[in-house]
C-alpha positions in Angstrom: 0.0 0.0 0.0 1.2 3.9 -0.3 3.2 4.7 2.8 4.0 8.4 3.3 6.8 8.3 6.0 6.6 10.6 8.4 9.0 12.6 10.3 11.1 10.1 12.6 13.6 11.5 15.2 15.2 9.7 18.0 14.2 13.2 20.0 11.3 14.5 21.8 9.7 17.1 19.7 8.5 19.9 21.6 5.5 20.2 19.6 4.4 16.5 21.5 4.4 17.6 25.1 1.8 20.1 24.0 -0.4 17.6 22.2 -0.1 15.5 25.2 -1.4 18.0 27.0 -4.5 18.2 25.4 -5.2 14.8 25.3 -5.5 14.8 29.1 -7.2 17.7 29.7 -9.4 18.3 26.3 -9.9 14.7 25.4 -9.3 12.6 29.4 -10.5 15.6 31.6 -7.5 14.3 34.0 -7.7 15.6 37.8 -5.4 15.8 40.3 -4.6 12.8 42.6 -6.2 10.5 39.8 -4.2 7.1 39.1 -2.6 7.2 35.7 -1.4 3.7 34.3 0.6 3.7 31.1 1.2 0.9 29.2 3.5 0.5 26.3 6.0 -1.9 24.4 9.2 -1.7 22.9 7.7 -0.6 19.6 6.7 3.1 21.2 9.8 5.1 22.1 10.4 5.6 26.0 10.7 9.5 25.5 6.9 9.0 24.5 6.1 6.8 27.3 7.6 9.2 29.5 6.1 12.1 28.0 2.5 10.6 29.0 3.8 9.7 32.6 5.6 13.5 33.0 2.5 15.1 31.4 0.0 13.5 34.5 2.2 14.3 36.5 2.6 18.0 36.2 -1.3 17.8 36.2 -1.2 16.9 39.8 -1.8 12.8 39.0 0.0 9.7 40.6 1.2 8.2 37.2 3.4 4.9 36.6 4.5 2.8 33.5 4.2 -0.8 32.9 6.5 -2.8 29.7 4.6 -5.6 28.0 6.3 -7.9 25.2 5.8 -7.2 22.0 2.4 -9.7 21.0 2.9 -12.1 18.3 1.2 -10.8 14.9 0.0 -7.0 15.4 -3.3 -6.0 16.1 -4.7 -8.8 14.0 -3.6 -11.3 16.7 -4.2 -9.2 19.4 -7.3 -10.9 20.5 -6.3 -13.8 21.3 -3.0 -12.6 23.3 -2.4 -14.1 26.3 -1.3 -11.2 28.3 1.4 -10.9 31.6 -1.0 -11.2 34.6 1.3 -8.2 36.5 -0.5 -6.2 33.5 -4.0 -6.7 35.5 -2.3 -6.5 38.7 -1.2 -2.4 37.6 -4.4 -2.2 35.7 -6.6 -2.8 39.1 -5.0 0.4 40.8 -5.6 3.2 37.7 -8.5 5.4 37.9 -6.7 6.1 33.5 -5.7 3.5 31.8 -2.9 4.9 28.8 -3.0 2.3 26.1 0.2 2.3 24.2 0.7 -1.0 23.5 -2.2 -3.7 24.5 -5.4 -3.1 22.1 -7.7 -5.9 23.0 -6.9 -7.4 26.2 -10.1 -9.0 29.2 -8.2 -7.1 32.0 -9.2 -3.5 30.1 -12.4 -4.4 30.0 -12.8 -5.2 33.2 -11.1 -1.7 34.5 -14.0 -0.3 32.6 -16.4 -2.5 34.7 -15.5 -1.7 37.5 -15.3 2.5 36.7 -11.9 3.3 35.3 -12.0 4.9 32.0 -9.1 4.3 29.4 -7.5 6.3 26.3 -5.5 4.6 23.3 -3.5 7.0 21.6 -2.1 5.5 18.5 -5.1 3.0 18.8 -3.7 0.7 21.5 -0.4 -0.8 19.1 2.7 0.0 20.2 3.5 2.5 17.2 7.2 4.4 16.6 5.6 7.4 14.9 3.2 8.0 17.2 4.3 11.9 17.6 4.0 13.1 13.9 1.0 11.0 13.8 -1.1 13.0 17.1 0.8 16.0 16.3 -0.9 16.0 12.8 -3.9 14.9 13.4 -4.6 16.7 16.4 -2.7 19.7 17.2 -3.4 20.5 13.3 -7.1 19.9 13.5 -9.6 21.8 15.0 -10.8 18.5 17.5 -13.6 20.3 18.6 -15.4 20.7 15.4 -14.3 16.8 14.7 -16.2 16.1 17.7 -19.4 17.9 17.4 -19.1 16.3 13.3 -19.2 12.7 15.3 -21.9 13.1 17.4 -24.1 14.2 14.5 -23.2 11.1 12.6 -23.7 8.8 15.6 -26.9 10.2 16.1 -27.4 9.3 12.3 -26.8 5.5 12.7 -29.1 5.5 16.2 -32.0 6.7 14.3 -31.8 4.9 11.3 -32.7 1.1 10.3 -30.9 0.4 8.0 -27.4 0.3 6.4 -26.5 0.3 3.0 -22.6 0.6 1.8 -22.2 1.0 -2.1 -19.4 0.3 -3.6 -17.4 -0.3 -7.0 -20.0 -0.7 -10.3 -22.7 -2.5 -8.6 -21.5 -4.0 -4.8 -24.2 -3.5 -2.0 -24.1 -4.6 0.8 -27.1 -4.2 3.3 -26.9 -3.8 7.1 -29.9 -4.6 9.6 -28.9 -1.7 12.4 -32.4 -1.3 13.3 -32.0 -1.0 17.6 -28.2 -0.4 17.6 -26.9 2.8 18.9 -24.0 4.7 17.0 -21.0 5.6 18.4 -19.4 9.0 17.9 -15.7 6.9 18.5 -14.2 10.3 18.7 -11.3 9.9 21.1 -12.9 11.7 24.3 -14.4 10.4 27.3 -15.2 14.2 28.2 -17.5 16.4 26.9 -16.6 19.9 27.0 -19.8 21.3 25.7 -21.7 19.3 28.3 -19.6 18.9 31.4 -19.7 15.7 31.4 -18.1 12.5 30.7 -19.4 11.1 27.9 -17.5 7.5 27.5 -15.2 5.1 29.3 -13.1 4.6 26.8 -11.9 6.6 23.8 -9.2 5.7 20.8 -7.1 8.1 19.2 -6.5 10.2 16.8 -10.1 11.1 16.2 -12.3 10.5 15.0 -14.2 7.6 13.2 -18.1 7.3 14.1 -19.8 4.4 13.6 -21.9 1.7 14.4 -20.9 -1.5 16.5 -22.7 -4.8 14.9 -23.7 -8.1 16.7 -23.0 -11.4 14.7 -25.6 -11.8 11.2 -26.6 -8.2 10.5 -25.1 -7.9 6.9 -25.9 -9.4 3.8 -24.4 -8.5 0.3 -20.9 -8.0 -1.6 -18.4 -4.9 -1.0 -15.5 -4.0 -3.5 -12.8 -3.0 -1.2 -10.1 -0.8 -2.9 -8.2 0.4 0.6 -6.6 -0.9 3.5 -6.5 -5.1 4.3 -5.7 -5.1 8.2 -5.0 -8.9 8.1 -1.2 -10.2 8.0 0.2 -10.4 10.7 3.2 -7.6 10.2 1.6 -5.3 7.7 -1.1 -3.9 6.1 -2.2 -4.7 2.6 -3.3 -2.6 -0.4 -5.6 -4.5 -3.4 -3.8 -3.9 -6.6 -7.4 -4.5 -8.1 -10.6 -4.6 -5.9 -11.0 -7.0 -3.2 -14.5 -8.5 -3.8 -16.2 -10.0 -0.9 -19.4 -11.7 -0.9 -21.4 -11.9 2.6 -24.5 -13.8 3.4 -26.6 -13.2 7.5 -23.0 -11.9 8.5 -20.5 -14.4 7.3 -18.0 -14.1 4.5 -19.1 -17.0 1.8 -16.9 -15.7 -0.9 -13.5 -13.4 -1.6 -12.6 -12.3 -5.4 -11.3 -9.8 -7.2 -7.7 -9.3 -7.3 -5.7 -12.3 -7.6 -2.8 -12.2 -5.5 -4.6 -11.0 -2.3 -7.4 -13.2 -2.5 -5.7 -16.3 -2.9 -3.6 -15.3 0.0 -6.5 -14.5 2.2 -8.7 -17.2 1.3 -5.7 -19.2 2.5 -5.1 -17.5 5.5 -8.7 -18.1 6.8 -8.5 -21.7 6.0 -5.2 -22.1 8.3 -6.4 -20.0 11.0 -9.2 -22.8 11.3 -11.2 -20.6 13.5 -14.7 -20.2 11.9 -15.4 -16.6 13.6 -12.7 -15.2 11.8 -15.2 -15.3 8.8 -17.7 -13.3 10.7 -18.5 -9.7 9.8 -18.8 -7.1 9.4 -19.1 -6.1 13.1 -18.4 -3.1 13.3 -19.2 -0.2 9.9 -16.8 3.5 10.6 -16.5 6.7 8.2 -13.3 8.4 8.9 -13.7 12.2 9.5 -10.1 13.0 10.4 -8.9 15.9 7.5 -5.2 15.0 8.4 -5.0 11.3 8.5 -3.0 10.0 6.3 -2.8 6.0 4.3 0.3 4.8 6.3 1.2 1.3 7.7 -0.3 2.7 11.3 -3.8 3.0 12.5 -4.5 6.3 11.4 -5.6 5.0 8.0 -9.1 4.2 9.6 -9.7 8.0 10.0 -9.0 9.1 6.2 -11.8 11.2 5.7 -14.7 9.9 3.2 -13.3 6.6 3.9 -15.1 3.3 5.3 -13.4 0.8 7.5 -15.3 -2.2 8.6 -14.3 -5.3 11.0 -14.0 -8.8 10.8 -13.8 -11.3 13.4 -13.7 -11.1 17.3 -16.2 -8.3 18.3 -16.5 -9.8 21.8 -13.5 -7.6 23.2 -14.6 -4.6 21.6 -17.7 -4.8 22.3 -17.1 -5.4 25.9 -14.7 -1.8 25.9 -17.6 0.4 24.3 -20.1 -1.0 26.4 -21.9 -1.4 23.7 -25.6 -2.7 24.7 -23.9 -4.5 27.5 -24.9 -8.0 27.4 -27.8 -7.7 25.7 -26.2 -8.9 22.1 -24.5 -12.1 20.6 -21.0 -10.9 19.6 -18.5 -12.8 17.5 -15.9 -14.1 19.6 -12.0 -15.3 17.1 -8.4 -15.4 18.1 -7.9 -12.8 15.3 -9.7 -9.1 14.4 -8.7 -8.1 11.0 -10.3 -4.5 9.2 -11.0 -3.8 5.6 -11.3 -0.2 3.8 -13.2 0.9 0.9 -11.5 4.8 0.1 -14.7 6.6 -1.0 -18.0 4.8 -1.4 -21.6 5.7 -1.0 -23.4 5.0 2.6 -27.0 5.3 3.2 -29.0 5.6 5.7 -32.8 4.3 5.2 -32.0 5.4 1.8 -30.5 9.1 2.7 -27.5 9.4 1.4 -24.8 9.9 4.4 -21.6 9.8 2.5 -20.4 9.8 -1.4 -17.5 10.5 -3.4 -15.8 11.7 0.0 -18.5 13.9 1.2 -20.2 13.6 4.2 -23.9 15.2 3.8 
């Protein structure tokens, strides 16, 4: 896929702290004497880490850092990690959990449970750009307005019944979300506006609203021409649409381009885990005006773009709080992400996005 390199130094940049900063008090509403976990691996550099420990700090919180190993396979694979238990034993004491590193892991959503509210800058993978990325695509951005944008389009999906994402000549594919709420998934768990905490847990850089989908809600083909979140070091661009054919929420049939179907179609087959095949569970629209295609997370935000999941949903789910227990959710080792770059999405036949517009 492209990959626009961004600015790498083995330095703090000064622009950081600031962005930092904001991300506790604009995004985390952080007060004093709260208990600050952060959580990283090797992949993020320490001056970061320690930038996110100094930062609470100076704010008047009682901040530590935890190391983890690097997991096996990227965020694909993160699912099914089988984590340090001294990871849960930190995680127990934070009132702000900083994920740097972990992703998906049981012990975050049971900090959530039990009232602790968590923030995953770079989107919870241990990630070596991660300045140029939050400088960029917050500092740069008016995060505010991206925000306000978010709620609007989350209140969008909660009213509506139905899905429909069009794509290539003729590819629909039509989702049931008829009683599922939208999600803003803009990054804060504070609203400024209101006063008030608005969600446990937030993922940065913002934003990417959305809805979250329980296992059999979409039936239909897609013709996906951006990212494939699925091997387990890299991320993969179609040379030629990816067609994939679902049927009551399963994948029955990849095509399209050659190479990457094949290799897919094989990958599935190994993983001999049937969930894996399940999707899509959850349906996004980047609305970030400075995210950029790179081989980090930030390509779910591309604005006009659509990202959708496949896989485990039973993790996520359980982190959003979405509908508590109420729904079935697909439960696989592996969560893996497709990306159309700008197709048509209605909602009950209003049309929400096309050509890169959001109406």
């Amino acid at each position: 896929m492209t990959i626009i390199a961004p600015d790498v130094s083995t330095r703090l940049k000064p622009d950081f702290v600031a962005v930092v900063h904001t991300i506790y008090t604009e995004f985390c509403n952080l007060q004093p004497d709260s208990r600050v976990l952060v959580m990283s691996d090797a992949r993020t550099p320490d001056y970061v880490v320690a930038t996110f420990q100094g930062m609470a700090q100076a704010l008047g919180a009682d901040a530590a850092t935890i190391e983890s190993t690097i997991p096996f396979g990227g965020p694909t694979y993160q699912p099914g990690v089988k984590w340090s238990p001294m990871l849960a034993g930190a995680a127990r004491a934070a009132d702000l959990l900083v994920d740097l590193g972990i992703g998906y892991a049981d012990f975050v959503v049971e900090a959530i449970e039990r009232g602790a509210r968590v923030i995953m800058p770079g989107d919870g993978i241990g990630n070596p750009y991660l300045e140029d990325i939050l400088i960029r695509t917050i500092r740069d951005v008016d995060i505010h307005k991206i925000r306000r944008e978010a709620d609007r389009i989350a209140a969008l999906f909660t009213q509506a019944r139905t899905c429909r994402l069009l794509t290539g000549e003729d590819d629909e594919l039509v989702i049931d979300i008829a009683g599922l709420p939208g999600t803003a998934a803009d990054g804060f768990l504070w609203d400024r506006d209101k006063g008030e905490f608005k969600s446990n847990y937030g993922i940065l850089p913002p934003a990417q609203p959305g809805i979250t989908l329980p296992r059999g809600r979409a039936t239909g083909t897609v013709s996906v021409d951006g990212t494939v979140l699925w091997h387990p070091i890299y991320h993969e661009e179609p040379r030629s649409p990816l067609k994939l054919r679902f049927d009551a929420g399963r994948l029955v049939d990849i095509g399209g381009d050659a190479y990457l179907s094949n290799r897919l179609r094989a990958w599935l087959q190994e993983l001999d885990d049937a969930a894996a095949s399940e999707g899509p569970n959850h349906l996004n629209i980047g609305i970030n005006p400075n995210a950029l295609l790179t081989q980090n997370q930030e390509w779910e935000r591309v604005y006009g773009s659509v990202t959708c999941g496949m896989g485990d949903m039973s993790i996520l789910a359980g982190l959003s709080s979405a509908l508590g227990g109420k729904l079935e959710w697909a439960k696989s080792r592996v969560h893996w992400d497709w990306t159309v770059n700008q197709p048509t999405v209605l909602l009950d036949d209003k049309v929400l996005l096309k050509d890169g517009r959001i109406f």
